[in-house]
C-alpha positions, 0 to 999 in steps of 0.5 A, spaced: 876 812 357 877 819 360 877 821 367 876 827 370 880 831 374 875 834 378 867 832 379 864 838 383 866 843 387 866 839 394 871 834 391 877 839 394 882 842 390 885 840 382 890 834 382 894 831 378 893 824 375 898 819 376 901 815 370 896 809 369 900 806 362 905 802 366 901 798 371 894 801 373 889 797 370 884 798 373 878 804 375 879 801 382 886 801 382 886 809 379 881 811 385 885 809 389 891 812 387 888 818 386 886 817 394 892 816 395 895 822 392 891 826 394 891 824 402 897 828 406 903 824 409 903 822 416 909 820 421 907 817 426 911 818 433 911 811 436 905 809 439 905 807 446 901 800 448 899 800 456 898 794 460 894 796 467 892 790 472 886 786 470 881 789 476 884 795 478 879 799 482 877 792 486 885 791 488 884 797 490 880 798 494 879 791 498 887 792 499 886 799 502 880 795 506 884 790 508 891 795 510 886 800 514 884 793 517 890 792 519 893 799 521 887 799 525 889 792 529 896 794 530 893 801 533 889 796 538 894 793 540 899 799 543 892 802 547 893 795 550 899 795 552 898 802 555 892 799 559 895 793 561 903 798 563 896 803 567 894 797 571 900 796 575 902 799 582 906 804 583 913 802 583 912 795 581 915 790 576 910 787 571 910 779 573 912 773 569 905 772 566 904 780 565 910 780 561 909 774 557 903 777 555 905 784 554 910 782 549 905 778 545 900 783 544 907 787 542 909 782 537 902 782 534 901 789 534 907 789 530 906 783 525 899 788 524 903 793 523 908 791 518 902 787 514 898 793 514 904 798 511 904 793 506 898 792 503 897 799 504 903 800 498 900 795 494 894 798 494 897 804 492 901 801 486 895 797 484 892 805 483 898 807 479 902 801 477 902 800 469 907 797 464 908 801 457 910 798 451 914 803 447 919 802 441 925 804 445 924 800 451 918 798 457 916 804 462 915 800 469 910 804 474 910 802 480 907 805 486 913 809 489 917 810 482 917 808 476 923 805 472 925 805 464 928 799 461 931 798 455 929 791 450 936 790 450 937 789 456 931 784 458 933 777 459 928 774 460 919 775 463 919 771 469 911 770 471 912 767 478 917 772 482 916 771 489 918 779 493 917 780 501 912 786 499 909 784 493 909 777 494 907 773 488 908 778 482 912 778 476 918 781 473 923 783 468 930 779 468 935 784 466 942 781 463 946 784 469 942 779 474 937 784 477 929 784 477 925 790 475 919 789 478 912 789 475 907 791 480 901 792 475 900 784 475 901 783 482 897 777 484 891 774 490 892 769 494 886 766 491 891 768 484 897 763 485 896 756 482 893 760 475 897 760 469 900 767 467 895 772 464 895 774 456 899 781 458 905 777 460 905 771 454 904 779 449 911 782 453 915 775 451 913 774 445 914 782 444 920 780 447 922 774 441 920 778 436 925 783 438 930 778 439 930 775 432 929 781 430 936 784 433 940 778 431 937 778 423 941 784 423 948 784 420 
């Protein structure tokens, strides 16, 4: 059987057949190396898989909501206190009563101010907060920095880590005793008694797999 090194014009230019004695036995098989020759050689430069929160946009937004809620309460609060300072007579000391009231309205306006400043930190995390998935290492992104981490510095994915301005989120253990937080998988209070998403079982098992892998090796 013969086969043509070149059937028309639009096939391209002339390409050397390759040896078929030894194994290529079939037509199938000499296409396809033929195909195969013919294609330039790639490399690849590492491919990046991204890991984003689930409902980025909503997050976003109901947490924005909820911190411009609460900054706007805080600022009630202190115009109360204003008034209530205005109301007393020249040269008076506020009473007993007065001044418990006061100092209510303080701590109030002061616990919605903190929980607004927190919320508006989440909610610009759940904007840029990702986790990249690299060769090297994983790329944390969180709202107010970002961090790279080595695979083999990762101890371990923990799922249910508590922080004072995330709250309920997850994180990486490293083996030196630190957390590196990962604002991208924050969670609601409606969120806490669900198992861990698909995202995080994907980072453990990317985390095993490296680690038999590492261990393999001679």
């Amino acid at each position: 059987m013969t086969i043509p090194r070149q059937i028309g014009p639009e096939t391209g230019p002339r390409t050397a057949l390759p040896d078929y004695a030894r194994s290529s036995s079939t037509v199938e098989r000499m296409v396809s190396e033929l195909h195969r020759g013919s294609r330039p050689t790639r490399r690849s430069a590492g491919t990046v898989r991204a890991l984003f929160p689930a409902a980025a946009t909503r997050d976003t937004v109901l947490r924005a909501v909820l911190s411009a809620l609460l900054l706007g309460g805080a600022v009630i609060a202190a115009v109360g206190i204003v008034l209530l300072l205005v109301t007393l007579e020249d040269g008076h000391a506020p009473g007993l009563w007065m001044l418990l009231l006061m100092l209510g309205i303080g701590a109030l306006g002061v616990i919605l101010l903190l929980l607004g400043i927190r919320f508006a930190i989440v909610a610009l995390g759940t904007a840029r907060s990702r986790v990249e998935i690299t060769e090297d290492g994983l790329h944390v992104v969180g709202g107010l920095r970002s961090r790279r981490v080595e695979w083999r510095d990762v101890l371990a994915v923990e799922s249910r880590v508590v922080h004072p301005v995330h709250w309920l989120t997850a994180a990486l253990r490293l083996r030196d005793g630190s957390r590196v937080v990962m604002p991208a998988f924050d969670r609601h209070v409606w969120t806490y008694g669900q198992a861990s998403g698909q995202d995080i079982r994907a980072l453990r098992i990317e985390l095993h797999r490296r680690e038999k892998a590492a261990a393999a090796r001679p």
